[in-house]
Structure formats: C-alpha cells, structure tokens
Biopython code that builds the backbone (N, CA, C, O; Angstrom):
import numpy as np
from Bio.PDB.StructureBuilder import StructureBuilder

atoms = [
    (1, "UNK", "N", (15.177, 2.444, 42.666)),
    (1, "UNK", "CA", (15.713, 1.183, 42.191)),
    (1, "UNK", "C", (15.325, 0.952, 40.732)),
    (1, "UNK", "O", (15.951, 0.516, 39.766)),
    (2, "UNK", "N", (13.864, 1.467, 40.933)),
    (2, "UNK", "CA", (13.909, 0.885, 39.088)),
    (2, "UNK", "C", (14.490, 1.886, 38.089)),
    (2, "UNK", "O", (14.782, 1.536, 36.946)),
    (3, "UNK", "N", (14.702, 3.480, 38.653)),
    (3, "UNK", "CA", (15.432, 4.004, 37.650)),
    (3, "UNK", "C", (16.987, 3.641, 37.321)),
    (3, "UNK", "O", (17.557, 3.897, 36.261)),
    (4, "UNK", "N", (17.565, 2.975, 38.485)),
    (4, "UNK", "CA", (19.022, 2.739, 37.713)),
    (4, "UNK", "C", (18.634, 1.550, 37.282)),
    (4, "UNK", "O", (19.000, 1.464, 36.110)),
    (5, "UNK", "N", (18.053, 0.532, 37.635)),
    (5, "UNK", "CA", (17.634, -0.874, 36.034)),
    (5, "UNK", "C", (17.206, 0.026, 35.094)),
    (5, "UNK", "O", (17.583, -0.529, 34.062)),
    (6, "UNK", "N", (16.752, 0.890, 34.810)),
    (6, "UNK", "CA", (16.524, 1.431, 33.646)),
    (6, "UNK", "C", (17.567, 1.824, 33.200)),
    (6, "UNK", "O", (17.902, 1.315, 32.130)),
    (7, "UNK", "N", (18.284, 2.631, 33.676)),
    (7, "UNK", "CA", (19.472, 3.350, 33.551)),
    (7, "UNK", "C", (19.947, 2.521, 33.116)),
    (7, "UNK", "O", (20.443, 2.887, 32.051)),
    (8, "UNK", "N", (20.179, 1.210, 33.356)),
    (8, "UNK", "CA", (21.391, 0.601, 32.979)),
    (8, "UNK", "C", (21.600, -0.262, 31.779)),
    (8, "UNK", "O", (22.641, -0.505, 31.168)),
    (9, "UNK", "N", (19.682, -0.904, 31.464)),
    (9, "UNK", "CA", (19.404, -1.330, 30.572)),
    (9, "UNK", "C", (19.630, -0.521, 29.164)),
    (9, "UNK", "O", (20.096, -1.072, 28.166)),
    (10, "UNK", "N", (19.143, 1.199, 29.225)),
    (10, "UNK", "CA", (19.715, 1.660, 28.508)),
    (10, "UNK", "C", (21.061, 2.361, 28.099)),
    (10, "UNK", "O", (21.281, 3.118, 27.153)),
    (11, "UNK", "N", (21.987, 1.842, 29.189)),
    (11, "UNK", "CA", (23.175, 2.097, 28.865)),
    (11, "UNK", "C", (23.891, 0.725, 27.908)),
    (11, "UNK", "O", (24.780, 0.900, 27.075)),
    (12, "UNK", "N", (23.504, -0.137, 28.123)),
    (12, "UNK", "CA", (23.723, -1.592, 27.735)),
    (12, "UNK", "C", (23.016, -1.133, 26.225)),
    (12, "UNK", "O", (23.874, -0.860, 25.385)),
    (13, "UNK", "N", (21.905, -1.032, 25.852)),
    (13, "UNK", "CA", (20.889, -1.385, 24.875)),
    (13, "UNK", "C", (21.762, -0.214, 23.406)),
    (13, "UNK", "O", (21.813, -0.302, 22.179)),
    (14, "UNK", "N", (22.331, 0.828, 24.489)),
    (14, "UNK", "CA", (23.203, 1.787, 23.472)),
    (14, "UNK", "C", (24.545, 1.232, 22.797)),
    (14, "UNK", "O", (24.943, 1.312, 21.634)),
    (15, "UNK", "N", (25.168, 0.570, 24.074)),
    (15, "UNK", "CA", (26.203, 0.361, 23.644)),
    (15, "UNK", "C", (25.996, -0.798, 22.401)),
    (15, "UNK", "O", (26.177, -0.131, 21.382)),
    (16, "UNK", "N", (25.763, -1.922, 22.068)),
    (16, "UNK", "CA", (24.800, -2.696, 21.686)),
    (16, "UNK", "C", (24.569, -2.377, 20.244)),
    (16, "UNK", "O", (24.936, -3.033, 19.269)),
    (17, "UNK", "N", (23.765, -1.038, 20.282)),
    (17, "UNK", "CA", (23.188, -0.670, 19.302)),
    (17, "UNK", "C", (24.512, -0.080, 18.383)),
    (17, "UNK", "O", (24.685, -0.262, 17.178)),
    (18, "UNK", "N", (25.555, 0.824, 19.501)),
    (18, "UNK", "CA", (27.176, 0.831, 18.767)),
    (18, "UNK", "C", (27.365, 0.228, 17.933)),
    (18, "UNK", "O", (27.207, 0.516, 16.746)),
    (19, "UNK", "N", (27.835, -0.966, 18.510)),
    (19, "UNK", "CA", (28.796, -2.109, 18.485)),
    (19, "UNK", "C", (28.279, -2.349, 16.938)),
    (19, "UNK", "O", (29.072, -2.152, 16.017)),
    (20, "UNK", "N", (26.821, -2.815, 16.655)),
    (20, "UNK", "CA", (25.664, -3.305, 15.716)),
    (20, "UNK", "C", (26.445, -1.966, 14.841)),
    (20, "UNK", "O", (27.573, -2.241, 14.431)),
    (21, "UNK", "N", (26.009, -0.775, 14.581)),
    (21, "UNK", "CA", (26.595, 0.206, 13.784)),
    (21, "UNK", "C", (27.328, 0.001, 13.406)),
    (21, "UNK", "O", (27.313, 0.028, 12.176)),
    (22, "UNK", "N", (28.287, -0.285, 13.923)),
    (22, "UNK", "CA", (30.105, -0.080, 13.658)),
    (22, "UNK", "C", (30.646, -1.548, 13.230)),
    (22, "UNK", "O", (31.821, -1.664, 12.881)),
    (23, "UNK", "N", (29.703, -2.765, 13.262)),
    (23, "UNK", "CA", (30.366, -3.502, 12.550)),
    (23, "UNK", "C", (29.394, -3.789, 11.089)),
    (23, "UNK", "O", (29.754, -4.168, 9.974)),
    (24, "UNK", "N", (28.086, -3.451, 11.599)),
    (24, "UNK", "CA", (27.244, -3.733, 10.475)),
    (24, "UNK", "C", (27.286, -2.520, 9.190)),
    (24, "UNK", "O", (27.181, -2.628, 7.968)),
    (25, "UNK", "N", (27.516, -1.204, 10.203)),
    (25, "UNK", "CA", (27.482, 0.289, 9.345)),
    (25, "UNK", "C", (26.374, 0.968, 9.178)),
    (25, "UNK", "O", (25.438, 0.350, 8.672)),
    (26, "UNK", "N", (26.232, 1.967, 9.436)),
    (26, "UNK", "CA", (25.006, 2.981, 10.041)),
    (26, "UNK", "C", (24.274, 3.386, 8.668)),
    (26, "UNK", "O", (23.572, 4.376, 8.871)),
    (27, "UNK", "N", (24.209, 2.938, 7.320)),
    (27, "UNK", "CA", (23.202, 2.660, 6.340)),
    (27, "UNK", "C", (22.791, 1.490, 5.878)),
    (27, "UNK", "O", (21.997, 1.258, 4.966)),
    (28, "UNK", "N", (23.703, 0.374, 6.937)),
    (28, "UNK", "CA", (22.914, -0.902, 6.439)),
    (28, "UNK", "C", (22.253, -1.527, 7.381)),
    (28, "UNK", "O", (22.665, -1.993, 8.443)),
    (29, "UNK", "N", (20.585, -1.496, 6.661)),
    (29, "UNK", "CA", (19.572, -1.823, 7.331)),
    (29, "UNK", "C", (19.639, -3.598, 8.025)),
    (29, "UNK", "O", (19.390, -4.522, 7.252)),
    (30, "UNK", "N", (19.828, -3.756, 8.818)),
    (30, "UNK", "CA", (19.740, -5.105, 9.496)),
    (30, "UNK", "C", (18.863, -5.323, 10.577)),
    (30, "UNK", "O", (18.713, -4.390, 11.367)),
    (31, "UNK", "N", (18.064, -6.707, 10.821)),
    (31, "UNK", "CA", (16.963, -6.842, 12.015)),
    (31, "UNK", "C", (17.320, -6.255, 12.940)),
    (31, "UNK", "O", (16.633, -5.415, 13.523)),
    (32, "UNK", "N", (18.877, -6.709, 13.361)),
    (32, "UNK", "CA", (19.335, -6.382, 14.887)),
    (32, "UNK", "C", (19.443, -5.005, 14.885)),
    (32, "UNK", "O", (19.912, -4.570, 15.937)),
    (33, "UNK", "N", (19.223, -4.352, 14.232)),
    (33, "UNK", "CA", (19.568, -2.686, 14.558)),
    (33, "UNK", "C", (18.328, -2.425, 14.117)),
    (33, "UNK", "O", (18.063, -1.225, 14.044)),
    (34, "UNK", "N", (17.713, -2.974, 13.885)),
    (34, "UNK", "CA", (15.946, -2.743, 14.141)),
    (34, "UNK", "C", (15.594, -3.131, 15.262)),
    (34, "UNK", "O", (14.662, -2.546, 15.813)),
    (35, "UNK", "N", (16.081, -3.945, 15.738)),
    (35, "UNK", "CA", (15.696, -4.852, 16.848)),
    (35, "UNK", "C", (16.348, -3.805, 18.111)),
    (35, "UNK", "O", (15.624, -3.586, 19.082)),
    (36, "UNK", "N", (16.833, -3.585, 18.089)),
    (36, "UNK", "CA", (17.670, -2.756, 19.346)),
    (36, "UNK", "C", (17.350, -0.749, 19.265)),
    (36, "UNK", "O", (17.575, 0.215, 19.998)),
    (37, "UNK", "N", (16.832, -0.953, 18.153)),
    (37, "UNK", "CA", (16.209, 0.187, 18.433)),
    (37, "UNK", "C", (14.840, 0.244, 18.784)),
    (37, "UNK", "O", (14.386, 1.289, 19.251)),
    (38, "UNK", "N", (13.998, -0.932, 18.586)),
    (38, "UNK", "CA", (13.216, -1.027, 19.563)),
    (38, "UNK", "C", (13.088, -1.381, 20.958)),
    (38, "UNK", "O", (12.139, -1.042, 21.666)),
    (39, "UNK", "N", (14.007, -2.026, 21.300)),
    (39, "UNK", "CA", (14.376, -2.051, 22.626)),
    (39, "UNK", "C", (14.912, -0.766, 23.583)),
    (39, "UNK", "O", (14.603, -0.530, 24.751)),
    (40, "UNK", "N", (15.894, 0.046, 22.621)),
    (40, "UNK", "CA", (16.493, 1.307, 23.495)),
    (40, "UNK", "C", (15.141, 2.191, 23.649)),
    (40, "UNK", "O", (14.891, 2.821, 24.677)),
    (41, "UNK", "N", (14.178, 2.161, 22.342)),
    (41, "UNK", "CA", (12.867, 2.681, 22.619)),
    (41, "UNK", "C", (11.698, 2.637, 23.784)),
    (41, "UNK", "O", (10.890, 3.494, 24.142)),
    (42, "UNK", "N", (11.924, 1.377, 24.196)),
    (42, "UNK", "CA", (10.991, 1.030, 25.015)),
    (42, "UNK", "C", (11.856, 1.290, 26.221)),
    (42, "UNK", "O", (11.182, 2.159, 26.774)),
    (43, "UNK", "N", (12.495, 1.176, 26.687)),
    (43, "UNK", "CA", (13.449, 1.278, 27.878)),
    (43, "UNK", "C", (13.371, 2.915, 27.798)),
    (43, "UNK", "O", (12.734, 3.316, 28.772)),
    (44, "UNK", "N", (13.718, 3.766, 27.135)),
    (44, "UNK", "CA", (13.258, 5.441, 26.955)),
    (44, "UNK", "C", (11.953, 5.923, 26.862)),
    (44, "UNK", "O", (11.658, 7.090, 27.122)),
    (45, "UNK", "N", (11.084, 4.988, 26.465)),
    (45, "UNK", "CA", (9.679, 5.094, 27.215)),
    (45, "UNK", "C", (9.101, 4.837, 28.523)),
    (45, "UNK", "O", (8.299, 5.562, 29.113)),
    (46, "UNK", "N", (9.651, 3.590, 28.969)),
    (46, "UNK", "CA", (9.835, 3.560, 30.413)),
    (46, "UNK", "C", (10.512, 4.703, 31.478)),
    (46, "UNK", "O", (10.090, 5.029, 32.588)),
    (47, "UNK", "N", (11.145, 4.963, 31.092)),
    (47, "UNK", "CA", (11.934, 6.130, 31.745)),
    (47, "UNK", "C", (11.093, 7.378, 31.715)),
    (47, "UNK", "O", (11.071, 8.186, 32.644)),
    (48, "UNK", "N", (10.442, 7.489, 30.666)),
    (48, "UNK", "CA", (9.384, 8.992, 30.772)),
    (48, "UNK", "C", (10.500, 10.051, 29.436)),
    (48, "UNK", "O", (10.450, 11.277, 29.534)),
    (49, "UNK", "N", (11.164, 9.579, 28.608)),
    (49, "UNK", "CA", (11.906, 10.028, 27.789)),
    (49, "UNK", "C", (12.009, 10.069, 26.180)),
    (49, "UNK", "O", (12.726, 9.866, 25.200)),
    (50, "UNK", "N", (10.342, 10.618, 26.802)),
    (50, "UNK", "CA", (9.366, 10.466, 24.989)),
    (50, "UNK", "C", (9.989, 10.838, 23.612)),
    (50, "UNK", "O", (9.956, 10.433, 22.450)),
    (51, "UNK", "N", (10.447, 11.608, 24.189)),
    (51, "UNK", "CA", (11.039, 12.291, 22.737)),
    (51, "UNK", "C", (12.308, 11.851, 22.209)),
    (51, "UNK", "O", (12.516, 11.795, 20.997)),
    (52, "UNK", "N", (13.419, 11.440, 23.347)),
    (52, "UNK", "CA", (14.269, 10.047, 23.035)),
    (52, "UNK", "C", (13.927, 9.122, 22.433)),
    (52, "UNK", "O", (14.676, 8.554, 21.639)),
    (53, "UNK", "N", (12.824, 8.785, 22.647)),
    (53, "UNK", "CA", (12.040, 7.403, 22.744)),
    (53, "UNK", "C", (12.156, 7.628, 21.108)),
    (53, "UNK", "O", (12.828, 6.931, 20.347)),
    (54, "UNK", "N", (11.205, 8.959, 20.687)),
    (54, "UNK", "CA", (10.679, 8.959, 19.645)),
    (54, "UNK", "C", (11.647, 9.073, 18.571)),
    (54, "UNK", "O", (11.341, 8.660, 17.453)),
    (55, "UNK", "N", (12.691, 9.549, 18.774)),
    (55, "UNK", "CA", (13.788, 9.958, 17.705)),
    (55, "UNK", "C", (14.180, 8.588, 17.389)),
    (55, "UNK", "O", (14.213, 8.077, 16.269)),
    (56, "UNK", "N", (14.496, 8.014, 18.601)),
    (56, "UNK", "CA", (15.392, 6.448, 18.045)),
    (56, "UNK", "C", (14.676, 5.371, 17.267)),
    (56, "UNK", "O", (15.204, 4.525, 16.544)),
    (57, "UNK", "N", (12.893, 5.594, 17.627)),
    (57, "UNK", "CA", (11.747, 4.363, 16.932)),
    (57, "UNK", "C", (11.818, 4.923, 15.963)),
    (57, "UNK", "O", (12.517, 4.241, 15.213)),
    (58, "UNK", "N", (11.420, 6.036, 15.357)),
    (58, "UNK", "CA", (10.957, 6.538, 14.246)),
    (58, "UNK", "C", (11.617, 6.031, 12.881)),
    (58, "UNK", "O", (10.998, 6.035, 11.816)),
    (59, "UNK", "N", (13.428, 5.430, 13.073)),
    (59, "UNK", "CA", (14.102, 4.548, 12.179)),
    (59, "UNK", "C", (13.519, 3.815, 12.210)),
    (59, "UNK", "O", (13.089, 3.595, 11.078)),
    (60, "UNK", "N", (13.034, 2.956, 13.129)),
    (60, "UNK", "CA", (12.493, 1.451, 12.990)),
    (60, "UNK", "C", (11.746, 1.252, 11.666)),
    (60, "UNK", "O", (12.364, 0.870, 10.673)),
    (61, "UNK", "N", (10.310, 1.524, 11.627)),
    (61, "UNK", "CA", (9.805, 1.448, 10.562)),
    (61, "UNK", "C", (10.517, 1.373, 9.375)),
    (61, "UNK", "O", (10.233, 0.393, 8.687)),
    (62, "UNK", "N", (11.358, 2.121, 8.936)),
    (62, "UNK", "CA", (11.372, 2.743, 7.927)),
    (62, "UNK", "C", (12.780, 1.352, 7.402)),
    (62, "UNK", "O", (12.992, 0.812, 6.316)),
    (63, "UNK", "N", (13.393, 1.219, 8.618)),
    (63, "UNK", "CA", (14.676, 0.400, 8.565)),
    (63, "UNK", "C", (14.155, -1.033, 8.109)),
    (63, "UNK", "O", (14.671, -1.639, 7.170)),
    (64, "UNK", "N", (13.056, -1.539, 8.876)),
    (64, "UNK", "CA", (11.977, -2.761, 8.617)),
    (64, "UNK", "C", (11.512, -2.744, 7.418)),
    (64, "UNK", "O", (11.273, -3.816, 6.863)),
    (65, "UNK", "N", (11.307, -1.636, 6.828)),
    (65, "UNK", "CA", (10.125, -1.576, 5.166)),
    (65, "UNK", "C", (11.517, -2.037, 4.214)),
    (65, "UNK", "O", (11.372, -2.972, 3.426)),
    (66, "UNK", "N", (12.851, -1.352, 4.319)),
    (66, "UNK", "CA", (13.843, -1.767, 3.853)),
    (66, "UNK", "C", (14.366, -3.382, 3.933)),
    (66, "UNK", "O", (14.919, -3.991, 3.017)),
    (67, "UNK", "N", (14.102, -3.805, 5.023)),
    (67, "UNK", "CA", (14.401, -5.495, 5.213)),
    (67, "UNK", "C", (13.698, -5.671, 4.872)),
    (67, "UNK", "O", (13.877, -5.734, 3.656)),
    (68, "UNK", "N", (12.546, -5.888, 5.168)),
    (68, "UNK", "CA", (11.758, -7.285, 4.295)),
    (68, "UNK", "C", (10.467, -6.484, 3.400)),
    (68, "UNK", "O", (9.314, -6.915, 3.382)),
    (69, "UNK", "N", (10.855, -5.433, 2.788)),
    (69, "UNK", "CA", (10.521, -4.956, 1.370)),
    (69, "UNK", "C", (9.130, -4.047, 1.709)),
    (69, "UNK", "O", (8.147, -4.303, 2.405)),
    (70, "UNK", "N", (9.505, -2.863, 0.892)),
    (70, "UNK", "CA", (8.517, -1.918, 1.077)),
    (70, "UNK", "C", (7.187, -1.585, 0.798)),
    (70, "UNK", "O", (6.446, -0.608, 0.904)),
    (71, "UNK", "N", (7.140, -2.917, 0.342)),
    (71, "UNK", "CA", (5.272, -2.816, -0.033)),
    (71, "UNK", "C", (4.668, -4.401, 0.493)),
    (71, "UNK", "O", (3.781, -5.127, 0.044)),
    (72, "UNK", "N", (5.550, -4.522, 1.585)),
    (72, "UNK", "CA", (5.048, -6.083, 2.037)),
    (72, "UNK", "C", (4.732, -5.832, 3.363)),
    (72, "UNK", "O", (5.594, -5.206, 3.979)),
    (73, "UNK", "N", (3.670, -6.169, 4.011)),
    (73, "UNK", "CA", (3.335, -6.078, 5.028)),
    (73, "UNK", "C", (4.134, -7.260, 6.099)),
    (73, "UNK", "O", (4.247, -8.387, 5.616)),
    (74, "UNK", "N", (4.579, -7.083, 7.248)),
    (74, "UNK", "CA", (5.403, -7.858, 8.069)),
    (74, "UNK", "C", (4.772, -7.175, 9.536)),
    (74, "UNK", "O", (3.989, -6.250, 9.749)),
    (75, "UNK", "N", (5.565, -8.166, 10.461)),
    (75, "UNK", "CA", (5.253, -8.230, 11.980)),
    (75, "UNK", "C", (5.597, -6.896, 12.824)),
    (75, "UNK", "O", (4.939, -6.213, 13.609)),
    (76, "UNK", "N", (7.339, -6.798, 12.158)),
    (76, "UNK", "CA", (8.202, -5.552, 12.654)),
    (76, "UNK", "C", (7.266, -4.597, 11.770)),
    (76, "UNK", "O", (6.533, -3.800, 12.356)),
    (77, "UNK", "N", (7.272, -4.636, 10.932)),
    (77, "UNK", "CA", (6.909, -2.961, 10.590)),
    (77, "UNK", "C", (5.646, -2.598, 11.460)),
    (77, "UNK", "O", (5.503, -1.490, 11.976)),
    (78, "UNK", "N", (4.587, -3.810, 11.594)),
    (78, "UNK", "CA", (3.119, -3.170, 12.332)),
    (78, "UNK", "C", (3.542, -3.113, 13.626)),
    (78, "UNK", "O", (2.722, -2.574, 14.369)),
    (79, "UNK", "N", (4.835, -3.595, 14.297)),
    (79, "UNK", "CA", (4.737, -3.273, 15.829)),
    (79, "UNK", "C", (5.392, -2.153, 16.182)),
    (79, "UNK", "O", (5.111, -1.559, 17.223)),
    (80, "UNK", "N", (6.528, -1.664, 15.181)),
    (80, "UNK", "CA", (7.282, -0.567, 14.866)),
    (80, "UNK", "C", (6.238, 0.926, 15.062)),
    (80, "UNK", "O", (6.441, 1.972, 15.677)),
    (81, "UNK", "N", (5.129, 0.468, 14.269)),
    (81, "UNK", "CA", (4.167, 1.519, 13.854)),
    (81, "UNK", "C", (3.391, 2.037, 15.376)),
    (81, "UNK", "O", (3.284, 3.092, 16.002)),
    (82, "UNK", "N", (2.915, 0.531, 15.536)),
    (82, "UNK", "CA", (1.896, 0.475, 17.043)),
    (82, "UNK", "C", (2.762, 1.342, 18.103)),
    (82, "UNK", "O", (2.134, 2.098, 18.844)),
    (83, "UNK", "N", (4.371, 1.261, 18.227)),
    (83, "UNK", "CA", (4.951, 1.236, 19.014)),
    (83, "UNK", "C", (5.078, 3.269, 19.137)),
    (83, "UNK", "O", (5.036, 3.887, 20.200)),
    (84, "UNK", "N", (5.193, 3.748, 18.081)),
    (84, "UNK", "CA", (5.227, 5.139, 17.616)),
    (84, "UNK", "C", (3.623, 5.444, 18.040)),
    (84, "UNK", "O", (3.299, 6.439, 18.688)),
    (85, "UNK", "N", (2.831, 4.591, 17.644)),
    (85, "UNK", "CA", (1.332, 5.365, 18.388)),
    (85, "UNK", "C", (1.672, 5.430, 20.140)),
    (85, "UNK", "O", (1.808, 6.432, 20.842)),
    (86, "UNK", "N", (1.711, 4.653, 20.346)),
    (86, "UNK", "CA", (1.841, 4.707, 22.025)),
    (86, "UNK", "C", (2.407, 5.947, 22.210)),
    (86, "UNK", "O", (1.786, 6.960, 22.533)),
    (87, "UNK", "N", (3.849, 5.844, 21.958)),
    (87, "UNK", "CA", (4.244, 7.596, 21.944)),
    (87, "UNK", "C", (3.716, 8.372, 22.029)),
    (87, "UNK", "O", (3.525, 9.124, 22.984)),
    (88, "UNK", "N", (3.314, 8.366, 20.920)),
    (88, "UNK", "CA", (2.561, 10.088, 20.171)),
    (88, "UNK", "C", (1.216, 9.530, 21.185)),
    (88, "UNK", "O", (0.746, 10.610, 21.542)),
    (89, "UNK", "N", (0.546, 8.690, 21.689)),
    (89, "UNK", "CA", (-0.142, 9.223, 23.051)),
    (89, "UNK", "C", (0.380, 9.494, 23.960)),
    (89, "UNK", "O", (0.117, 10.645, 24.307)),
    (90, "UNK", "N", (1.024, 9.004, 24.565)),
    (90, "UNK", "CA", (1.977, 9.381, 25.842)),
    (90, "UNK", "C", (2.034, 11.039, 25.895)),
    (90, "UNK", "O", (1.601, 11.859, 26.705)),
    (91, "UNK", "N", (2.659, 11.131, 24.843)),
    (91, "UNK", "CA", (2.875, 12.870, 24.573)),
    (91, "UNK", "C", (1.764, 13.492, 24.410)),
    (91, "UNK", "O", (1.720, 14.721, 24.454)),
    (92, "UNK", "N", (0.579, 12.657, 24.173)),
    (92, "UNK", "CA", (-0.909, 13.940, 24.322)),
    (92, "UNK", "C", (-1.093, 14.208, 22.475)),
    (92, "UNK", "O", (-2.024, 14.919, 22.099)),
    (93, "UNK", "N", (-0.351, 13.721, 21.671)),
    (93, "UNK", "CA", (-0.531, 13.991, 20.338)),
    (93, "UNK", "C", (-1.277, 12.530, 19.585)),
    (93, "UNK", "O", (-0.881, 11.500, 19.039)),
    (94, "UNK", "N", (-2.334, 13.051, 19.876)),
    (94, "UNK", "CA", (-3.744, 11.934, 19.815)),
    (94, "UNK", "C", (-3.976, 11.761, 18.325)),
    (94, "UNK", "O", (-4.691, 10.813, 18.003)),
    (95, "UNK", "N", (-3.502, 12.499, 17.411)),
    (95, "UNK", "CA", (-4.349, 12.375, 16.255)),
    (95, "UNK", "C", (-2.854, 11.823, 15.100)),
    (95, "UNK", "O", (-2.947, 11.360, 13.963)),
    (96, "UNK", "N", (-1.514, 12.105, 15.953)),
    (96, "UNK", "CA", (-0.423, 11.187, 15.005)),
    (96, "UNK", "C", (-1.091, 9.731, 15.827)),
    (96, "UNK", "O", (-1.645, 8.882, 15.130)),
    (97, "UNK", "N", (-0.978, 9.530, 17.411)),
    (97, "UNK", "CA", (-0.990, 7.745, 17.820)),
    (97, "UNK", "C", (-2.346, 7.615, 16.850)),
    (97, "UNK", "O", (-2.282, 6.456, 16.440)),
    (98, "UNK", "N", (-3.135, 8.024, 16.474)),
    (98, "UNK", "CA", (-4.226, 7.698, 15.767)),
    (98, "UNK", "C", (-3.894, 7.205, 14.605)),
    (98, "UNK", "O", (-4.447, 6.166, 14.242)),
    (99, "UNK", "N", (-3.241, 7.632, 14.043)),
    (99, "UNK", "CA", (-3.238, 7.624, 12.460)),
    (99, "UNK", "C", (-1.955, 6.490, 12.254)),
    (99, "UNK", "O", (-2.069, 5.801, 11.240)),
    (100, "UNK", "N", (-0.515, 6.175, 13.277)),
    (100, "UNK", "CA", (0.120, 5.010, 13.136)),
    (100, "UNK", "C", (-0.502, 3.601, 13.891)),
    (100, "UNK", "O", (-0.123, 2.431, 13.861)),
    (101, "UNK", "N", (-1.487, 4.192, 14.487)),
    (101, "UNK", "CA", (-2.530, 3.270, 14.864)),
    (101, "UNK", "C", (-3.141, 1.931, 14.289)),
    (101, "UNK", "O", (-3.344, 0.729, 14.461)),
    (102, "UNK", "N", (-3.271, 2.950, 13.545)),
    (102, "UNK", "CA", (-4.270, 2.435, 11.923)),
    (102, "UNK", "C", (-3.598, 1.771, 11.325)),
    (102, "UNK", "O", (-3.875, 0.594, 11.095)),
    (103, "UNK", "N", (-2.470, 2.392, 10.892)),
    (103, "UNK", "CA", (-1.687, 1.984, 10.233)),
    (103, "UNK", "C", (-1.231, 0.540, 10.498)),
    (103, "UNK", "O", (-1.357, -0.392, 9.704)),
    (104, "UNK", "N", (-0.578, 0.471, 11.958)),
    (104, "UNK", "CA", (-0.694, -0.723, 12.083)),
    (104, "UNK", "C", (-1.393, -2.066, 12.236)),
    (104, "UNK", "O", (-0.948, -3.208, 12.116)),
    (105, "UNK", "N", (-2.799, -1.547, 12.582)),
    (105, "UNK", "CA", (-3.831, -2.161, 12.206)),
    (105, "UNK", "C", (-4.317, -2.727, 10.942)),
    (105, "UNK", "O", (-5.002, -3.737, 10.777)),
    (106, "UNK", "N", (-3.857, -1.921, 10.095)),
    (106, "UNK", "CA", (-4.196, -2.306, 8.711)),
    (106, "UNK", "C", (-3.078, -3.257, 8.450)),
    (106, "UNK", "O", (-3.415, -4.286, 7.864)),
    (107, "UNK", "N", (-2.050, -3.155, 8.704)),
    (107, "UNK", "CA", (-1.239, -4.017, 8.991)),
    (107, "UNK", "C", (-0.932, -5.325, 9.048)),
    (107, "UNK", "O", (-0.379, -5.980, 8.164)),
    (108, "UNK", "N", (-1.314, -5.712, 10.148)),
    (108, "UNK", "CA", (-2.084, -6.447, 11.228)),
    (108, "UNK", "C", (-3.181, -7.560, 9.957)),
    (108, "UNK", "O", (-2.927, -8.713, 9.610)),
    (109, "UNK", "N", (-4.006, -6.959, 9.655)),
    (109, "UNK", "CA", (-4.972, -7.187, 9.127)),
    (109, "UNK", "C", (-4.512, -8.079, 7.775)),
    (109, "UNK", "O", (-4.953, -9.083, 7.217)),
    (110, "UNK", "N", (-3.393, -7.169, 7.557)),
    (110, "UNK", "CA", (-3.286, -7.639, 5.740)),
    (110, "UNK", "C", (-2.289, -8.701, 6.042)),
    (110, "UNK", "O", (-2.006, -9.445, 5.103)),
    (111, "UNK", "N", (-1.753, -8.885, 7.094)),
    (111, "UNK", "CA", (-0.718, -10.010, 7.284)),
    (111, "UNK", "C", (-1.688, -11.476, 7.673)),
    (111, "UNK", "O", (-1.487, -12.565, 7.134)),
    (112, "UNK", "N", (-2.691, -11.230, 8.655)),
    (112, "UNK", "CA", (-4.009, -12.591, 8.581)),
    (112, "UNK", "C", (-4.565, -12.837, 8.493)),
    (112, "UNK", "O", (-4.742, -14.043, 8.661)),
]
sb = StructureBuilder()
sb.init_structure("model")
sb.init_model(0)
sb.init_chain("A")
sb.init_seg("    ")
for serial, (resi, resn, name, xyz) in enumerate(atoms, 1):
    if name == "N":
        sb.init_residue(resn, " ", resi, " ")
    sb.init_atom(name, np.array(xyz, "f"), 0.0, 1.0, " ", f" {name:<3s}", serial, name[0])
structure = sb.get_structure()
C-alpha cells in the first residue's frame, strides 16, 4: 500500500514539475521548480531510489543560489544542502553527507 502512495505521489510530483518547465522554461530558475524538486526528491528517497533522488536534488541548490542570490545565505539553499547529506548517507557515502552537512550548517548559522 505504501508503495503505490508513493508511486503515485511521484507520478503527480513529475507531472507538476512538467507542467512548471514548460510554462516557466527549463533555464528559468523559479521557487516552484525548486520547490518540486524537492518534493519529487523526497518521495524518491522514500521509495529507496537514491540515485533518482540524487540527480533531481542536486539542481536544487544550485537553482536556490540563483533565486535569492549567490552569496546570500537563505532557508532553501541550507535545506537543499541538508537534504543531499541525507542522501549521500543513505548511500553509505559518509564523507560527501559530511561535508553538505556542514555546509548547511554553516548555513543555518549565518542566517541566525
């Protein structure tokens, strides 16, 4: 049961993330396609589909430093970051979740 709610959430969370592409356009950085790629992320982490997981977060960051500016510390970028450590533990690769860890920690830090 909970794999087709999963299933389905990420069939929804894709289409979604489409729709967001194709009207917003797949180089322009916007929350909601930050936002929904953290969501299809977490729903592909749930599932056990790390490396899915990881391909689709790994924009996040980078899409976030672009919105609200690349040398400003914000909420999305440190949860973006945190969210890529979990990963890279999940997967047993202890010394990347370490190091976006931090990152978001420092983060974290410089925002309160």
């Amino acid at each position: 049961m909970r794999n087709g709610k999963l299933n389905d959430a990420a069939s929804k969370y894709e289409k979604s993330l489409e729709m967001k592409l194709a009207i917003l356009g797949p180089f322009n950085p916007q929350p909601g396609i930050a936002a929904s790629l953290n969501k299809l992320e977490s729903v592909y982490h749930a599932m056990g589909k790390l490396d899915k997981a990881l391909e689709n977060h790994e924009n996040s960051p980078n899409m976030c430093r672009e919105i609200h500016g690349p040398n400003k510390p914000h909420p999305d970028i440190s949860t973006s970051l945190n969210n890529i450590g979990l990963l890279y533990e999940a997967m047993g690769k202890l010394e990347k979740a370490l190091e976006n860890q931090e990152k978001s920690l420092q983060m974290k830090l410089a925002i309160h």
